[in-house]
N, C-alpha and C positions, 0 to 999 in steps of 0.2 A: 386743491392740495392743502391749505394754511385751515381748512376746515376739516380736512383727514387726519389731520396733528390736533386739533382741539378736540376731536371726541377720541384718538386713544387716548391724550392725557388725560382725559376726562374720566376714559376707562380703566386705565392705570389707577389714580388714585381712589377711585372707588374700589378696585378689587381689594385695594391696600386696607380697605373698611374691617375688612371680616376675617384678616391675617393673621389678625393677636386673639380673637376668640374664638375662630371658625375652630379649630381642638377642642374645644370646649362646648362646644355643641352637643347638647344632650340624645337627638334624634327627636326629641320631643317640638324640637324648635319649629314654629310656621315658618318655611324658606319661599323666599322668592323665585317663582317657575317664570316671570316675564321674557319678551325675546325681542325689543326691537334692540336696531343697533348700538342706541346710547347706554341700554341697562344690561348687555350683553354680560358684562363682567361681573352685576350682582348676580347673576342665579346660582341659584343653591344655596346662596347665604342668607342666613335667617335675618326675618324682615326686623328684629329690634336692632341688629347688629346694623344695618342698612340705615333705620332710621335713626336712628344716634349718632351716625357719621353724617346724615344731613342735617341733623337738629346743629350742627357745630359749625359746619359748613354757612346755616344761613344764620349761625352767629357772629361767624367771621363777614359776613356781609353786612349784618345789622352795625360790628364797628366800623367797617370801612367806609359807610355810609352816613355814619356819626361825625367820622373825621374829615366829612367831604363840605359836612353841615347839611346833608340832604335828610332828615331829620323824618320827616315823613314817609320815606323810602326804608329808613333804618328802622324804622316803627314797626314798619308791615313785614320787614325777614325777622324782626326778633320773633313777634310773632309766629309766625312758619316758623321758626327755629325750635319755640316754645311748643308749639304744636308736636312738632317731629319728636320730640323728648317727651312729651306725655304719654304718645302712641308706643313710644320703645318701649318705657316702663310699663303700661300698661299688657305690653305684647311678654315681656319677660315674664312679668309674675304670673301670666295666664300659659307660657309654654312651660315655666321651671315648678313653676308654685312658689315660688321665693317670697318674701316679702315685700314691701314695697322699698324701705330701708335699702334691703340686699340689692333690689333691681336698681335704684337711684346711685348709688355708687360702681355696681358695676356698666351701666350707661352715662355715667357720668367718664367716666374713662377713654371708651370709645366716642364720646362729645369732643373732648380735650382733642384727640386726633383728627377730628374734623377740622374743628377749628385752627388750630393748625397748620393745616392742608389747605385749609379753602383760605387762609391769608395769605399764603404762599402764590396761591393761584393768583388772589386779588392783587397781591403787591409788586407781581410781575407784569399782567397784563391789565388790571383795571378790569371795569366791566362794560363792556360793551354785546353788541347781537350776536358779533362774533367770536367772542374771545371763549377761552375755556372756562370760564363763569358759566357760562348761560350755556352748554353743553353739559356743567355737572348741576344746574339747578335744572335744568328739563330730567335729566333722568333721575331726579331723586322726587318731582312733582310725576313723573312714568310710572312708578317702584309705588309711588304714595296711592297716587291714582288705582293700579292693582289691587294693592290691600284695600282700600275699602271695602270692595264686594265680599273680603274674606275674613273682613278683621274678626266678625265675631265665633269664626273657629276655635 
């Protein structure tokens, strides 16, 4: 049951990802078609909007991990976080044609609500195998996992 609760909130705050710019959506955008249960709530949201809310996501973990003193652990999600936000930008200026400029601020936006989100998540439950941590890092590593086979669309 207590792991039925961790993947809808899991699923909840990721639908929350693509609220403020899923309108905004050109049609041009690469969207997420995945289907297991944890990414159930990304589909149809385009995948920069997806990864910019996990690029913040595993920035809020890279601090929580800073302030644990786990220093090594905080290393490897800035990391991933870092990653996740290159892949957004990347994904933008290749769906809009924007700039790079344009895309870094408008993924910068959707970063901030990750981060956000995922300290909320963190500062309630911590991170453990079971908590709703590690139900929204699997489906944003599910979602990443997808794209690669399609990034260069």
């Amino acid at each position: 049951m207590r792991r039925s609760v961790h993947i809808i909130l899991a699923a909840t705050l990721l639908a929350s990802a693509g609220s403020a710019t899923a309108s905004a959506s050109t049609g041009r955008d690469l969207v997420y078609r995945g289907s297991s249960l944890l990414t159930e709530s990304m589909r149809e949201k385009p995948y920069w909007v997806l990864q910019a809310h996990c690029s913040g996501f595993f920035g809020a973990t890279s601090n929580y991990l800073t302030a644990k003193g786990d220093t090594q652990r905080a290393d490897a999600a800035k990391a991933q976080g870092v990653s996740f936000f290159q892949a957004a930008v990347d994904r933008l200026v290749k769906d809009r044609q924007v700039t790079r400029e344009v895309a870094i601020a408008s993924v910068a936006e959707v970063v901030d609500k990750g981060r956000t989100e995922g300290g909320a998540v963190l500062d309630r439950n911590g991170i453990t195998d079971a908590s709703p941590w590690n139900h929204l890092r699997s489906a944003c590593m599910d979602m990443q996992d997808t794209y690669v086979g399609l990034r260069r669309r």
